[in-house]
C-alpha positions in Angstrom: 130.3 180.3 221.8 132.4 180.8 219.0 132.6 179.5 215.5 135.2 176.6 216.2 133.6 175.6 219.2 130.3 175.0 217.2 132.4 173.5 214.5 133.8 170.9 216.6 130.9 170.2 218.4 129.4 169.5 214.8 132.0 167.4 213.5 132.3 165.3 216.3 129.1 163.5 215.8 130.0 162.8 212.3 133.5 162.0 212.9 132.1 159.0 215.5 129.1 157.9 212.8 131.2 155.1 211.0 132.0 152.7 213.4 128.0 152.2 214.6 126.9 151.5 210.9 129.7 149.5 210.4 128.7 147.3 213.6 125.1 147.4 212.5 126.1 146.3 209.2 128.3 143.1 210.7 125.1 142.6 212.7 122.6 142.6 209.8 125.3 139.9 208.1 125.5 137.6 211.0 121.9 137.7 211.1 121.4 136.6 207.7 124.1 134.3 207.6 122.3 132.7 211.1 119.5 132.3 208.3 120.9 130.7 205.4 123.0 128.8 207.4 120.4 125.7 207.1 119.4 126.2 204.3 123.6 126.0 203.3 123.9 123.1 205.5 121.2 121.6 203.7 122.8 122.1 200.2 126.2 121.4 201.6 125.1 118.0 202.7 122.7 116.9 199.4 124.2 118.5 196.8 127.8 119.8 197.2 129.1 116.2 199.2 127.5 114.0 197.0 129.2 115.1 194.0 132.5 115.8 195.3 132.1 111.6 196.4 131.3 111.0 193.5 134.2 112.2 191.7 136.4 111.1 194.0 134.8 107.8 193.7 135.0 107.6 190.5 138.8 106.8 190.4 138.8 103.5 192.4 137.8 100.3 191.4 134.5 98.5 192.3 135.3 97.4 196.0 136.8 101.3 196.1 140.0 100.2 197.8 142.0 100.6 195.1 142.9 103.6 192.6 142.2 102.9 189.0 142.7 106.8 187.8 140.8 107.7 185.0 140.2 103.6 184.1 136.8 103.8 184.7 136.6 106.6 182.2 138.1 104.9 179.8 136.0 102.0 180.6 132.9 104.0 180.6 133.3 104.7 176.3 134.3 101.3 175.7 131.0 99.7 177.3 128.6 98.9 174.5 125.8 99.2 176.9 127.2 102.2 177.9 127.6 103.9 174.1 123.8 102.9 173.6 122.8 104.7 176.4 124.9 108.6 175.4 123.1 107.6 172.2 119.3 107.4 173.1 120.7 110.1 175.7 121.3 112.1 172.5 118.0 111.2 170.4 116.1 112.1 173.7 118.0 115.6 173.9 117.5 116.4 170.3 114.0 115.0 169.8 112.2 115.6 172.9 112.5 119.3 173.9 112.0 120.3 170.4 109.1 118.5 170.2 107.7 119.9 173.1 108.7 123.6 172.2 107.0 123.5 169.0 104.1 121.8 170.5 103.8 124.0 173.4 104.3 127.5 171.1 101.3 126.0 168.9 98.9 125.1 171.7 100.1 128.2 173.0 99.1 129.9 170.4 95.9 128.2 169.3 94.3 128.3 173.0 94.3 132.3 172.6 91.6 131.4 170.2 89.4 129.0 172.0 86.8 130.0 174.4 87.0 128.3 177.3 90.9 129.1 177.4 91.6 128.4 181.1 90.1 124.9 181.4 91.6 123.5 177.8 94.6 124.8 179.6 93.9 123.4 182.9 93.2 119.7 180.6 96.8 120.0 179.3 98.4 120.8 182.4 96.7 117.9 184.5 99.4 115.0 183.4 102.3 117.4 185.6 100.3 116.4 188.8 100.8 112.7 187.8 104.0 110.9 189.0 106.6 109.6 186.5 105.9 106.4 188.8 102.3 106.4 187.7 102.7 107.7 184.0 104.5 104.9 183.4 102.4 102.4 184.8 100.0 104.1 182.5 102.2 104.1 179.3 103.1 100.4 180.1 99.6 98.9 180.3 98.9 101.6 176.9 101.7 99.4 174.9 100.7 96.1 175.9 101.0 94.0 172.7 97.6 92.0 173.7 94.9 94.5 172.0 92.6 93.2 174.7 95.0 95.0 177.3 96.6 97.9 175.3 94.4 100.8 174.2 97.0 101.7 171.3 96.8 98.5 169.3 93.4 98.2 169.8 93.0 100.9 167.8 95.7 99.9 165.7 93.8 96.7 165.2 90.6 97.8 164.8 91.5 100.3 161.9 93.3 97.3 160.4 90.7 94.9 160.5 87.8 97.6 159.0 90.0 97.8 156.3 91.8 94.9 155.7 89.9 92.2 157.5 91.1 88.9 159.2 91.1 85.4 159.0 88.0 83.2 160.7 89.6 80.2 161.3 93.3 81.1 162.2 93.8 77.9 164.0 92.2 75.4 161.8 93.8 72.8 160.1 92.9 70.3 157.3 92.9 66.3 158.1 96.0 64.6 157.8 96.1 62.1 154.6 93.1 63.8 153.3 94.4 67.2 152.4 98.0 68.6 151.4 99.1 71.3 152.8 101.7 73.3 150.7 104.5 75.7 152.1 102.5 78.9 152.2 99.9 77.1 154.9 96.7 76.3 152.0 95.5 73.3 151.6 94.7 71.5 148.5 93.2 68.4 146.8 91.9 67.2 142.9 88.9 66.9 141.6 87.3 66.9 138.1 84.8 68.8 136.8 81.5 66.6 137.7 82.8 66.3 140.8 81.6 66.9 144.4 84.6 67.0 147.1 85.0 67.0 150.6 87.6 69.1 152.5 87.5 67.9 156.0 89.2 70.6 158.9 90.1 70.1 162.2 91.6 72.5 165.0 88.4 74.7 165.4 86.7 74.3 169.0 82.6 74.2 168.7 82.3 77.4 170.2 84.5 79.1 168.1 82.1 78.3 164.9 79.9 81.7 163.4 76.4 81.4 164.5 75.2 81.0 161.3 77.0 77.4 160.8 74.6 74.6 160.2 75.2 70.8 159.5 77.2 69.9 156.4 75.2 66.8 155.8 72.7 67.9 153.5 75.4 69.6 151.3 77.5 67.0 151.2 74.9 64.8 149.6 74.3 67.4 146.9 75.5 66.0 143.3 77.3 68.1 140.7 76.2 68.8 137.2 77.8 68.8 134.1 80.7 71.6 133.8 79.9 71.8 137.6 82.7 71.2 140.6 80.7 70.8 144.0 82.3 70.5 147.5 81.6 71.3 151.3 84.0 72.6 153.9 83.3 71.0 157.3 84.8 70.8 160.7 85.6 67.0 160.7 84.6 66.2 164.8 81.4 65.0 166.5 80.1 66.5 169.2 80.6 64.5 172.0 82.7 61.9 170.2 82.0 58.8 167.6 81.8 59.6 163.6 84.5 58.5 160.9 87.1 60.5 159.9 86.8 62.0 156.3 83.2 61.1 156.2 80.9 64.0 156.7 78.7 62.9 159.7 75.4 64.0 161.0 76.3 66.1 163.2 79.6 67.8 161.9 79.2 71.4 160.9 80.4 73.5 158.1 82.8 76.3 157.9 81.0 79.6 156.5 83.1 81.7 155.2 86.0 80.2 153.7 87.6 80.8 150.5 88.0 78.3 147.7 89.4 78.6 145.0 90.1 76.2 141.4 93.3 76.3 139.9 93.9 74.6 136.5 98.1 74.6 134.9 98.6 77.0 138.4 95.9 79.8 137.2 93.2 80.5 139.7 90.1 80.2 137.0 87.3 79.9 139.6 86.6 80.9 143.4 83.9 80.7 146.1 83.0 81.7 149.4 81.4 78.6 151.7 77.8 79.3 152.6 76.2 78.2 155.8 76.7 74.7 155.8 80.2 74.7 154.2 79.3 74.4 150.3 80.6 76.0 147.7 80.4 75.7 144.4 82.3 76.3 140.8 79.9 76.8 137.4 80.8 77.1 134.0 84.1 74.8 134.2 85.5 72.9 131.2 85.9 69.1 131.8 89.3 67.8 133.1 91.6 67.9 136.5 91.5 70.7 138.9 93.1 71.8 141.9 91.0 72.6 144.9 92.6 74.6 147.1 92.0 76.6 150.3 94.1 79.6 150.3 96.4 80.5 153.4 94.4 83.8 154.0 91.9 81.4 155.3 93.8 80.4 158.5 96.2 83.4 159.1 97.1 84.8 162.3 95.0 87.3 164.1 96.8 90.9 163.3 98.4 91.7 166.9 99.1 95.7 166.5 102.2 97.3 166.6 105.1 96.2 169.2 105.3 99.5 170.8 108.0 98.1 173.0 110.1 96.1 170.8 113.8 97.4 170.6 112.9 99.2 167.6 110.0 101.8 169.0 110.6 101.6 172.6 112.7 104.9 172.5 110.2 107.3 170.7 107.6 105.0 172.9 108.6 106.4 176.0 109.5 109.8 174.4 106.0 109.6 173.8 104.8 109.5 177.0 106.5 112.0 178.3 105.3 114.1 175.7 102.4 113.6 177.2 103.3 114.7 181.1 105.5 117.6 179.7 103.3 119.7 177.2 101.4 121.1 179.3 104.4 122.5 181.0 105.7 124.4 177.8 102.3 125.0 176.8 101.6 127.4 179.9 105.1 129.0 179.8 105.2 129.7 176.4 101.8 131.3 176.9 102.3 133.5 179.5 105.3 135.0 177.6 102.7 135.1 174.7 100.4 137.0 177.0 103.1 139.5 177.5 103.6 140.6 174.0 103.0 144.3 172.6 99.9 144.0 171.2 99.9 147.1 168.8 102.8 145.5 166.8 100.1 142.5 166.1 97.6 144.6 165.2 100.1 146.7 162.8 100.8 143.6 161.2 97.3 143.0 160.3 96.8 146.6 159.4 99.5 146.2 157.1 97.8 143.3 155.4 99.5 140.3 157.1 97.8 136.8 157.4 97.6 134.9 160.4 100.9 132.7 159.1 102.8 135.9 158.8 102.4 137.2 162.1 103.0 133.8 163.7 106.4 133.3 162.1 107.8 136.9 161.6 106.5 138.8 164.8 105.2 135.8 167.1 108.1 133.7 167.4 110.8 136.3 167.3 109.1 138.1 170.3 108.8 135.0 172.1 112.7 133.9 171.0 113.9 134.3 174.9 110.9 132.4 176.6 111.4 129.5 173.6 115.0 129.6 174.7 114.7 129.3 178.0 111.8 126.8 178.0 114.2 124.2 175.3 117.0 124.4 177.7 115.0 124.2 180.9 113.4 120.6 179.2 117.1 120.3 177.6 118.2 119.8 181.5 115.6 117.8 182.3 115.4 114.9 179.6 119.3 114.1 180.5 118.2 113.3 184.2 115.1 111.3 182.5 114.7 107.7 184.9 111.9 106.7 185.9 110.0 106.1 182.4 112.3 104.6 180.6 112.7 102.1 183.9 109.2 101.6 184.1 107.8 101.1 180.3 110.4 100.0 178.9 110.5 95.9 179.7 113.1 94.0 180.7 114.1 92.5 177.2 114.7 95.9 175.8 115.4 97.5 179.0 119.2 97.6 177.3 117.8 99.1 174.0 115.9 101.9 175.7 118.7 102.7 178.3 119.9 106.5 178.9 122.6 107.5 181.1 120.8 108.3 184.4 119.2 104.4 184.1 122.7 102.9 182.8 124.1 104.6 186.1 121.4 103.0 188.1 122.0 99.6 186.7 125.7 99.7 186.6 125.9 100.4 190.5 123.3 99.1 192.3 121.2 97.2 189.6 123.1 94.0 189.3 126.8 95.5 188.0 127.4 96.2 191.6 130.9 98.6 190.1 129.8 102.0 192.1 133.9 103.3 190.8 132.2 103.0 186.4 128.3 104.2 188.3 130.1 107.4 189.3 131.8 108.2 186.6 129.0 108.0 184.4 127.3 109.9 187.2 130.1 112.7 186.4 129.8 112.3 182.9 126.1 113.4 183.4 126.8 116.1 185.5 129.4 117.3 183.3 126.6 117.1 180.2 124.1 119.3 182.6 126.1 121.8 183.7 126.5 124.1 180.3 122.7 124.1 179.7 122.6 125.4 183.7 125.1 127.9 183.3 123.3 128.4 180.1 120.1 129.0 181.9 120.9 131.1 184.9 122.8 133.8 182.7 119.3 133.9 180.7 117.2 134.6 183.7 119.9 137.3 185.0 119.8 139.2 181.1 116.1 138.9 181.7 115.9 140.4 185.3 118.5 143.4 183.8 
């Protein structure tokens, strides 16, 4: 055989090895496309469709039969309701994920340091299994104004009454012809030193009375002494009916408790607390006219707590629940990126001399930059899709003041506005808000892989 024989015969093989890859190549294709293909169908049909109808959609009117061009953008920035929603929009874009990044770095940071580590992070983390649905059914029973329903002001309440106290009659009133009652809400009368005074009330049920009330009867009787002003507050009714008005009966109880006070030339000069049976009484006074008057403090309002959901803190309300649901979230991101950190340069810090604050602002956080980028933007995203709490908490009074874009969307097309043409094109206007922080995102995650 000779040597171009051999060549050939070795060259032919080659020559012929292109066209099989190449046709196991196209095979290896069609069999992957023949696998994504549902999965492109899939995102074809929920993601890409929908938005390409909505923007089409959102250049026709309301009945979407006839073109309006870019009227339902213009539209869309002259709606009040509309501008109040990209504005709490905003406050919840600015606010939120920075309150959770800086919330999640520091639990981060601080559950390296506990012992039981896994389950303090397993406690935080718990809220992400509950539905928005649910958390705000949860936030929304937590507001409640009523401190008998609402956790929050019954705190709120009972921190305020330990230190400030409340009234114990709020909804008694002084008889009609027998006392005057001046702008503020006390009650006054006149009486001269030497004096014993009635101040009948009304307004107070039986069983609303402090145990310790007993009948006024016997105080009522009592007489004053010289430089001496008596009285006796009483709850001017009879058990079970009968008695005279403005006369202290057998039966009628006093009010313990109340405050009295004597003014002379509009100086207070004097004041008691009722005992018991209602009396009180004034020592030491110098003879002429008096004022006796029972102070408004005595019949104010019980304090209700905070109105959590009044248009003026049903915003950071809401943010605050989903504070709650979310921390846990940036709390076990931010640590695993903590977890990944060089530990030598740490411990070269504190070799060096640096406290514990040191380290935490000029290594910690500068390692952990990328994962506190990524973890603000990814929360970034989500508070601009935010519904369901701000549907559920806030209550339907406010609903306008607490509105974002994603519920203002909801409302404006199928929650009463019926005008799907101004619902998508706030729909695109949202889309068009998400889409930098996506972008933004995904190029992060490819530096990252790199």
């Amino acid at each position: 055989m000779t040597a171009t024989t051999l060549e050939k015969r070795q060259a032919g093989p080659r020559a012929a090895g292109p066209a099989p890859v190449r046709r196991g190549r196209r095979r290896g294709r069609l069999i992957a496309l023949l696998f994504v293909f549902p999965a492109l169908l899939l995102l074809g049909a929920l993601v890409v469709y929908p938005v390409l109808f909505s923007v089409g959609r959102s250049f026709f009117d309301a009945s979407g039969t006839r073109f309006v061009g870019g009227d339902n953008y213009a539209e869309m920035f002259r709606d009040p309701a509309t501008l109040k929603a990209i504005r709490n929009t905003t406050i919840w874009v600015v606010v939120a994920p920075a309150l959770l990044t800086g919330l999640g770095l520091i639990l981060a940071v601080l559950v390296e340091k506990v012992r039981w580590a896994t389950a303090f992070k397993l406690l935080l983390f718990m809220p992400m299994a509950v539905s928005f649905l649910a958390a705000g059914i949860i936030f929304r029973l937590a507001y409640d104004e009523d401190p008998d329903k609402g956790v929050l002001n019954a705190a709120v309440v009972s921190v305020h009454d330990a230190f400030k106290g409340t009234s114990t009659y709020p909804t008694a009133r002084g008889r009609t012809g027998l006392l005057t009652q001046d702008r503020d809400g006390s009650y006054r009368t006149t009486a001269s030193a030497g004096d014993s005074v009635t101040l009948p009330m009304v307004g107070v049920l039986p069983g609303d009375l402090p145990r310790d009330a007993s009948p006024a009867r016997t105080a009522a009787a009592r007489k004053a002494g010289p430089g001496e002003l008596r009285g006796v507050v009483y709850l001017d009714f009879t058990p079970g009916g009968g008695g005279e008005q403005g006369k202290v009966d057998p039966k009628e109880s006093g009010l313990p408790g109340m405050k009295v006070e004597a003014e002379r030339d509009g100086k207070t000069v004097a004041s008691a607390t009722t005992a018991a049976d209602g009396s009180f009484r004034f020592a030491g006074l110098t003879a002429g006219p008096y004022t006796v008057k029972l102070p408004e403090s005595n019949f104010a309002p019980p304090y209700q707590g905070v109105s959590w959901l009044g248009p003026a803190l049903v915003t950071p309300a809401i943010i605050g629940a989903y504070l709650w649901i979310w921390t846990g979230f940036a709390m076990v991101l931010i640590g695993a990126g903590l977890s990944a950190l060089p530990r030598d340069a740490l411990e070269a810090a504190r070799m060096d001399g640096a406290n514990e604050w040191q380290i935490f602002r000029r290594i910690t956080v500068p390692l952990l930059a990328p994962v506190l980028t990524v973890v603000f933007v990814t929360l970034v995203i989500n508070v601009m899709k935010v519904f369901d709490l701000v549907y559920i908490i806030a209550p339907g009074p406010v609903q306008e003041d607490a509105t974002v874009l994603a519920t203002q969307m909801w409302l404006v097309s199928f929650g009463g506005g019926n005008d799907q043409g101004l619902g998508s094109a706030l729909g695109v206007l949202l889309l068009l808000l998400v889409i930098p922080a996506m972008v933004f995102n995904v190029r992060r995650f490819r530096n990252s892989q790199r």
